[in-house]
Each structure stands twice: as C-alpha cells, then as structure tokens.
C-alpha positions as CSV (number, residue, x, y, z in Angstrom):
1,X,20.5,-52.1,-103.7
2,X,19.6,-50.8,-100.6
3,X,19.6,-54.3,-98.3
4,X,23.3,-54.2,-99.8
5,X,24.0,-50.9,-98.6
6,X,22.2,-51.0,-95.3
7,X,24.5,-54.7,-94.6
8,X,27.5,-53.2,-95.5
9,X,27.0,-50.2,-93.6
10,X,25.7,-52.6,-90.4
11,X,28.7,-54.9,-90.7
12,X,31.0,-52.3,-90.6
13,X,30.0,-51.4,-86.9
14,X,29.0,-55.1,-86.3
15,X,31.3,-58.0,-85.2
16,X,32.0,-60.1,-88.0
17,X,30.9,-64.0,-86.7
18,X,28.1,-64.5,-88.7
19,X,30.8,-64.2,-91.3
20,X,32.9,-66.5,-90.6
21,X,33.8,-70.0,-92.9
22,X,35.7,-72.4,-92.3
23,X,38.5,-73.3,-95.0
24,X,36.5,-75.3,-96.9
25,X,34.1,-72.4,-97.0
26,X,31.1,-74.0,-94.9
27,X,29.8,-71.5,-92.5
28,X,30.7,-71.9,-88.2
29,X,28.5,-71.2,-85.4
30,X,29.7,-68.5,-83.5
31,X,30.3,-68.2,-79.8
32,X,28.1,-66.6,-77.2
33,X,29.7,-62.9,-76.5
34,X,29.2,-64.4,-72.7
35,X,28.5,-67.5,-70.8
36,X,25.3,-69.0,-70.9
37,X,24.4,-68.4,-67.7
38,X,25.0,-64.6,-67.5
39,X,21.8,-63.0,-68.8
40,X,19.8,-64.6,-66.0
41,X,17.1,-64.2,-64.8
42,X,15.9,-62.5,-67.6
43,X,17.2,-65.6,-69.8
44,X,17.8,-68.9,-68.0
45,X,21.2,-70.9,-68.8
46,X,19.0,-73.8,-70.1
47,X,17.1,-71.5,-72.4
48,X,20.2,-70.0,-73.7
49,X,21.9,-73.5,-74.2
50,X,19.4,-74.7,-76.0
51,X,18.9,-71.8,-78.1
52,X,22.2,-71.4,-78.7
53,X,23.9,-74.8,-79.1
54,X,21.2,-76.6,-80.6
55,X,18.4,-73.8,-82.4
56,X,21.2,-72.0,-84.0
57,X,23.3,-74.5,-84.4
58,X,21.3,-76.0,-86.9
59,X,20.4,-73.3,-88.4
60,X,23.8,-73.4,-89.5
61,X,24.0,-76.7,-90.4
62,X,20.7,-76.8,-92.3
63,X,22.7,-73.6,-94.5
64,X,25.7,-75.4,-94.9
65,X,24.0,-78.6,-96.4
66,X,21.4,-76.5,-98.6
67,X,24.6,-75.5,-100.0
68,X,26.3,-78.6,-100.7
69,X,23.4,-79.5,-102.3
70,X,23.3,-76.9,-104.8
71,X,21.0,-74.4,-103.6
72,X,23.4,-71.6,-103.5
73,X,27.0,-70.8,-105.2
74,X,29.8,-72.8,-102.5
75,X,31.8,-69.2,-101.4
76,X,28.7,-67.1,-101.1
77,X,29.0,-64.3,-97.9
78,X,26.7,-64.4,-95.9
79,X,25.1,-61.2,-96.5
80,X,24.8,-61.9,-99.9
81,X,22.3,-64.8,-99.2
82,X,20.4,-62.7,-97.0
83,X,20.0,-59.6,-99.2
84,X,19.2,-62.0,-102.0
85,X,17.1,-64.6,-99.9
86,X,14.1,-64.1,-102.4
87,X,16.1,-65.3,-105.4
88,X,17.1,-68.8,-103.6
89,X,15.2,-72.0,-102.3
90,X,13.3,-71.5,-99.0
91,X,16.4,-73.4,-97.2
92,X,18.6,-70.6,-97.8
93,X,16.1,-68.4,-96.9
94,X,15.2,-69.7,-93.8
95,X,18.6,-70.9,-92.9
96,X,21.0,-68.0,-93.8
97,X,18.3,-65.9,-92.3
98,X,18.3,-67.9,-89.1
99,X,22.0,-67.8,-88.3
100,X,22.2,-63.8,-89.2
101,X,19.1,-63.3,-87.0
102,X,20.8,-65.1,-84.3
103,X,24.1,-63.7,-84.7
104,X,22.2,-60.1,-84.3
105,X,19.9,-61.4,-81.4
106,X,23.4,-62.5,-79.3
107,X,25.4,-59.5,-80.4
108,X,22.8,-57.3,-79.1
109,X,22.4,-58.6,-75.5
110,X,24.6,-58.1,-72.3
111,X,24.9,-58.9,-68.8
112,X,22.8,-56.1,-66.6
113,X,25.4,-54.5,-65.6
114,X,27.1,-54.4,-68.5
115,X,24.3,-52.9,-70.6
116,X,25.4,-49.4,-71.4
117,X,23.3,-46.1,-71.7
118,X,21.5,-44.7,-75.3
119,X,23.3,-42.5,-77.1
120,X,22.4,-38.9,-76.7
121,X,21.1,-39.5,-80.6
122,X,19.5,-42.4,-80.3
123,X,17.5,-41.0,-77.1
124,X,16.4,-37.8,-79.3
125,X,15.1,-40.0,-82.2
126,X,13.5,-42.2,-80.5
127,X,11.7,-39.1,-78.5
128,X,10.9,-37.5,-81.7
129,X,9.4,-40.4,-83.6
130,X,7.7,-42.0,-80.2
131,X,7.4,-39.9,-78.0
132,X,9.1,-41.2,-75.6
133,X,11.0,-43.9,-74.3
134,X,8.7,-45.7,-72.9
135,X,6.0,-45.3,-75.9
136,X,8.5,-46.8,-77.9
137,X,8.8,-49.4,-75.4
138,X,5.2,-50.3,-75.3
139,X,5.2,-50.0,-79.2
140,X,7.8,-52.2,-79.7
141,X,6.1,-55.3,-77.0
142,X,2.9,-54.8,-79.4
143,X,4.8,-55.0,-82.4
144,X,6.6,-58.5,-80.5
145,X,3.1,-59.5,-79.3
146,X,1.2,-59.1,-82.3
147,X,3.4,-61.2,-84.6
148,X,1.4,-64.1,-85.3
149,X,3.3,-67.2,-84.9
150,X,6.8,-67.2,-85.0
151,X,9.6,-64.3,-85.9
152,X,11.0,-61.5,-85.2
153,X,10.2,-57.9,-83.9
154,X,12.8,-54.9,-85.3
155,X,14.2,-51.6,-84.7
156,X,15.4,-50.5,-88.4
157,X,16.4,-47.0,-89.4
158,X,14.6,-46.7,-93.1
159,X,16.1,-45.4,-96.3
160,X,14.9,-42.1,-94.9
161,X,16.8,-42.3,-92.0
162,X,13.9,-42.5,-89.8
163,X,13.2,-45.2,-87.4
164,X,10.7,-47.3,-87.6
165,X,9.5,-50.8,-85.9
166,X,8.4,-53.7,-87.8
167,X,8.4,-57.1,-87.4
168,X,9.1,-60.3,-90.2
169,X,7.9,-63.9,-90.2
170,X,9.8,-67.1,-89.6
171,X,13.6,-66.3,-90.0
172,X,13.0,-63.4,-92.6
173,X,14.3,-59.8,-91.4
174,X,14.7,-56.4,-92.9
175,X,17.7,-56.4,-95.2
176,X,16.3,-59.6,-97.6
177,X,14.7,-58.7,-100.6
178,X,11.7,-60.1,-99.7
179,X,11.0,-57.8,-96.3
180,X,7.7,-55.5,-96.5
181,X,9.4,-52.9,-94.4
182,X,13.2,-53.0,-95.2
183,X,15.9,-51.3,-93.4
184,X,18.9,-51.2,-91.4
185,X,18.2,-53.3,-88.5
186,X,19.5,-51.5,-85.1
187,X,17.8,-54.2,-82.6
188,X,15.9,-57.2,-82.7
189,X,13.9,-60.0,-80.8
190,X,13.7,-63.5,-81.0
191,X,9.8,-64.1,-80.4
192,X,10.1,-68.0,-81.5
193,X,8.6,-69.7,-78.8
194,X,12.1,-71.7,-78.3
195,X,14.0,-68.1,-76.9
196,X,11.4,-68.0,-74.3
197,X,8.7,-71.2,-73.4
198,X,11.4,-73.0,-70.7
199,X,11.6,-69.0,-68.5
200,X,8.0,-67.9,-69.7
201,X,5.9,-70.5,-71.0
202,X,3.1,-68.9,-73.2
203,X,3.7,-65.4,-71.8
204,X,5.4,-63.5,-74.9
205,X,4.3,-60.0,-72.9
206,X,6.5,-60.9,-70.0
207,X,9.0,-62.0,-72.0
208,X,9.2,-58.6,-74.1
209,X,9.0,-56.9,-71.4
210,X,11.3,-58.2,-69.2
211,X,14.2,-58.4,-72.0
212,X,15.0,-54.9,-72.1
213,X,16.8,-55.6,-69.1
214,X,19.7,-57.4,-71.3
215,X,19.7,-54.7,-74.5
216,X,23.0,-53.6,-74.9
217,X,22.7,-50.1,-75.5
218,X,26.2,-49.2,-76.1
219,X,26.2,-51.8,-79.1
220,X,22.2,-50.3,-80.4
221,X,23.8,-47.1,-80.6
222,X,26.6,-47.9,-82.1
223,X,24.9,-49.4,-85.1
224,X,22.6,-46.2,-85.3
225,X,25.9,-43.9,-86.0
226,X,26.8,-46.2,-88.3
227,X,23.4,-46.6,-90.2
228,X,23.4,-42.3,-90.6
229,X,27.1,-42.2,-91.5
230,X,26.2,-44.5,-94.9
C-alpha cells in the first residue's frame, strides 16, 4: 500500500513520460528534458547518447516484449509494475524498473545554469537529519560508492516523513515491493558503470562527486512538497 501511495503522490509532482503508451498500449521512450550535449562536462554528449538512446531504450523494449509475451497484463501503468515488481518475472522487474529509474535519473538533471536553489524545507531537513549539506553530500557519494556492482543510490522521504539515503541493486528502487528501505524517492543516481565509464572510467567517486553540479534542485524540491502533502 504504501509504494502505491508514495507513486501516486510522486507522479502528481512528476512529469508524466515514463507513462506514456502508445495506442496499442506498448510503452515509448521518452525524450531528454535537453539536448545531449548540455550537461557537459559533467556528462559528455557520447555518454548521454548512449545512455539514453540505446541503455534506456532497451530497457523499454525489453518491457514491452516481456509483455507481449505474457509476463504481465497488456494495459498495465507503469507504476503498477513497479510497485508490484516482486509479484512478476525478473523481466518486468528489471525492465519496468529500468525505464522508471531512467525516467527519474533525466527528470532530475539540468544544465548548470539552470539548476535551481533547495527549498528553504528541503535545506532545513536535510540540516536536521545530516547535519549539514555537505555531510549529506559525503553521505550520499558513500552510499553511491559502496553499492556493490551495479544500481542506484536514493534520496527517499520514508513513511515517517523523514529522509533517509539508501541505495537498491540492478534496476530495483524504493517504491517496488521488493525494496529493503522503501520510500518516496526525491533524487537518484545512475551508478551503472554505462552513466559514467566513457567521462570517468573506473572512478565512481569523481563521478558522484562531480554530478551534483547537474541536480536540479528546483525539481528535488518540488517532489519533497509533494511527498509531505500525501
């Protein structure tokens, strides 16, 4: 019940692409909220062309034929695979979490100067639970760093209201059924070696720490009104 809630309440601040079918009902890859060359130099054009147009991309794909074959009800939403991902095969799981991770990951990015500022609210929680911006900073590059393998790294607000940081395997994230730590997610990273090996090669601590450069706050902020006013 409450990955339901805590999509519904996200979608409702949230652009709605990772939503969208096509008339037949298969699910679309959505465009880039700005051109693949315009988060540079934190993220190169290659990196995001690749990430974007072929990483995702499939993801997609990979959902829509997992569906076709009969691994899922043809019509389901989106956020009803996620928030049921442990009740299907491992290709919706991966899949439909893949193209609502990416979905997030894009939405949640800008050009530098286009970044925004943290809310006045979102500054004082993130004081009060860290202790400061930049000890949730660092907190949040360990979490990144110390996910073996690949995933994810996440800023969620609980079902306390309370921020927390966690990370997920693979393509899993907080609102499936399946997450150790669920919540609303506010902010997350792609630590898959494909969102950073071209800029970064091995160096997931450069890349963490270099992409807060590109975090649209404006957008973060948003989605932390909207997880308290559930």
């Amino acid at each position: 019940m409450f990955q339901k809630i805590a999509i519904a309440t996200l979608l409702a601040s949230q652009p709605i692409s990772a939503l969208a079918q096509d008339a037949e009902g298969a699910f679309t890859l959505p465009d880039l909220p700005y051109a693949t060359d315009a988060l540079e130099s934190v993220i190169d054009a290659e990196t995001m062309e690749l990430h974007h147009g072929r990483h995702h991309q499939s993801y997609v794909d990979n959902l829509n034929n997992a569906i076709e074959a009969g691994d899922a009800p043809e019509g389901t939403a989106l956020e009803d695979l996620v928030a049921q991902a442990g009740t299907f095969t491992t290709a919706i799981r991966n899949n439909a979490g893949g193209h609502w991770n990416h979905t997030f990951f894009w939405e949640s990015m800008a050009p530098t100067d286009e970044t925004g500022e943290m809310s006045p609210e979102l500054t004082e929680a993130i004081d009060t639970v860290f202790g400061s911006q930049e000890a949730f900073r660092t907190a949040f590059q360990e979490a990144g760093t110390g996910q073996f393998g690949s995933g994810w790294v996440w800023l969620i607000v609980d079902d306390q209201d309370q921020l927390q940081i966690t990370a997920t395997p693979n393509q899993d994230n907080p609102l499936m059924d399946v997450a150790e730590q669920p919540g609303t997610p506010l902010l997350g990273n792609d630590v898959w070696e494909h969102a950073y090996y071209l800029n970064y090669s091995n160096r997931r601590a450069d890349y963490l720490e270099s992409w807060w450069d590109v975090v649209d706050w404006d957008v973060v902020s948003e989605r932390y009104q909207a997880a308290l006013a559930d």
